[in-house]
N, C-alpha and C positions, 0 to 999 in steps of 0.2 A: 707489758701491754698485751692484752689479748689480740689473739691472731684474727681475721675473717676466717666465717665456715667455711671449710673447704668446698662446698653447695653456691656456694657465694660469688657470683661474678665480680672483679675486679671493676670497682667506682672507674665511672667514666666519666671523670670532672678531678679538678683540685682541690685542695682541703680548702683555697679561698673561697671556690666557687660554692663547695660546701656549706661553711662559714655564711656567706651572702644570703644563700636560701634558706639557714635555720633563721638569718635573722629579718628575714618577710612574718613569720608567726609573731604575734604580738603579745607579750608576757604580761603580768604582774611583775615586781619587783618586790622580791624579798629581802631580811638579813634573818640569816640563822643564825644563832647564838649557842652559848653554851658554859660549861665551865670548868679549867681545869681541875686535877685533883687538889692544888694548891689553895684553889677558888676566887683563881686569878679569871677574868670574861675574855671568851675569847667570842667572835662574830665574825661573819663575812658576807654581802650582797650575793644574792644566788636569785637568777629568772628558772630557775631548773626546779620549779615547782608542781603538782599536780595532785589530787586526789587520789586514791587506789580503790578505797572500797566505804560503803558507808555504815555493812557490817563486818567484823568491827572496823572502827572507824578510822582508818589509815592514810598515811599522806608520801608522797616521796619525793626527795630532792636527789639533786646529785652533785660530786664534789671531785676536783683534780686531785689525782695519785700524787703531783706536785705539792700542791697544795701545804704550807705549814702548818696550818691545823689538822692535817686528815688525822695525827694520833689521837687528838682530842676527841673528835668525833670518833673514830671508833671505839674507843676506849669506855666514853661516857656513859651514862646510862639516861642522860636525860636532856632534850635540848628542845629551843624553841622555834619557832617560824612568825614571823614578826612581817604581816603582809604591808606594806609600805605605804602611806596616804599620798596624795598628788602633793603637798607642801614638805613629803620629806625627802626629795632630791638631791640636799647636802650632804640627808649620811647614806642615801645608797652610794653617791660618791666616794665620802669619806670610810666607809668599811668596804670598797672597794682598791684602797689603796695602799701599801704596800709601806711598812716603816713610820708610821705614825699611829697614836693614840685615841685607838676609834671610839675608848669610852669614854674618853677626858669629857666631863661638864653635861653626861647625857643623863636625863634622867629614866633610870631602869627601876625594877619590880621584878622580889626572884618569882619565878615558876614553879612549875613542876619541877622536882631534883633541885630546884637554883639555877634554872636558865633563866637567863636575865632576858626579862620583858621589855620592851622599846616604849615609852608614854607616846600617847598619838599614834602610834598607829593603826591603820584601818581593821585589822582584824591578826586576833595571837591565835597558835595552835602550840599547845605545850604536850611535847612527845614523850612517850619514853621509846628508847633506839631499839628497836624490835629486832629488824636483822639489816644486812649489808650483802649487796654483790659484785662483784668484780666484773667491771666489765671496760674494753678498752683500756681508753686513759682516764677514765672515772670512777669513782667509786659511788652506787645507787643506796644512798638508805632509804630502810622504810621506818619513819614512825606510828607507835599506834598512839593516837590520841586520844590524852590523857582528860584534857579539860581546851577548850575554845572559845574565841569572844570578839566583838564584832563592834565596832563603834558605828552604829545606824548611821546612814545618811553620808559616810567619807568618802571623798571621791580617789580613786585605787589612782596610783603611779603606774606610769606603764611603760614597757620599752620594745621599742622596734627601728630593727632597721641601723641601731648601733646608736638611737635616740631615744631621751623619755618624752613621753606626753601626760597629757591628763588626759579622762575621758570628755567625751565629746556625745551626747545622746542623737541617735540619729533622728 
């Protein structure tokens, strides 16, 4: 794990308290995908999504040093970002969880490299894995993207507060 700058005052709160206040920001819900060398699918629910730049046109997630896939991703040269629609709740759930078969019965479409595409959902971003940084207890990729697409009109999944929603137009 990366240390604080030594510049760096020592947080005056708990990592719950922490915790509490990253989850007031209100995310998209993703699943990033990808695929072993064997070309076996590997996927996981991530809100740690964002843009970077729109020349060239790059995106970045971030993923636990934990994490059983982090080989895969860094290793890969290609994976997707599969932005999640408000009716698909099940599988942010279900490639959220830990010892079960997040692809059983899904229906996918490879990518760029052979990242498996999610059907239905609101918008794909198919990367190839540019670079990776270390930081803390996560590891940040950047993808540069390769090709993207958008299903007009889906209404995005959301999550806050340790809850999903749909949106709601003010």
């Amino acid at each position: 794990m990366t240390e604080a700058h030594p510049d760096a005052r020592a947080p005056a709160f708990t990592a719950r308290e922490f915790r509490a206040a990253l989850g007031m920001f209100a995310t998209g819900v993703t699943i990033v995908t990808a695929r072993r060398a064997d070309g076996t699918p590997v996927g996981l629910t991530a809100n740690s999504f964002n843009s970077v730049s729109l020349q060239p046109p790059l995106v970045l997630w971030s993923l636990s040093r934990a994490a059983a896939s982090l080989p895969v991703f860094r290793a890969g040269s290609h994976y997707a970002i599969n932005v999640l629609a408000a009716d698909q709740k099940a599988l942010a759930e279900r490639f959220a969880t830990r010892g079960v078969d997040r692809f059983a019965g899904l229906d996918v479409l490879d990518g760029a490299g052979g990242a498996p595409l999610i059907a239905g959902a609101a918008a794909h971003f198919e990367c190839f894995n540019r670079s990776r940084y270390d930081e803390g207890d996560h590891v940040i990729f950047i993808g540069e993207v390769e090709r993207c697409s958008h299903r007009s009109g889906a209404s995005p999944l959301l999550y806050h507060g340790g809850r999903f929603y749909t949106e709601h137009p003010l």
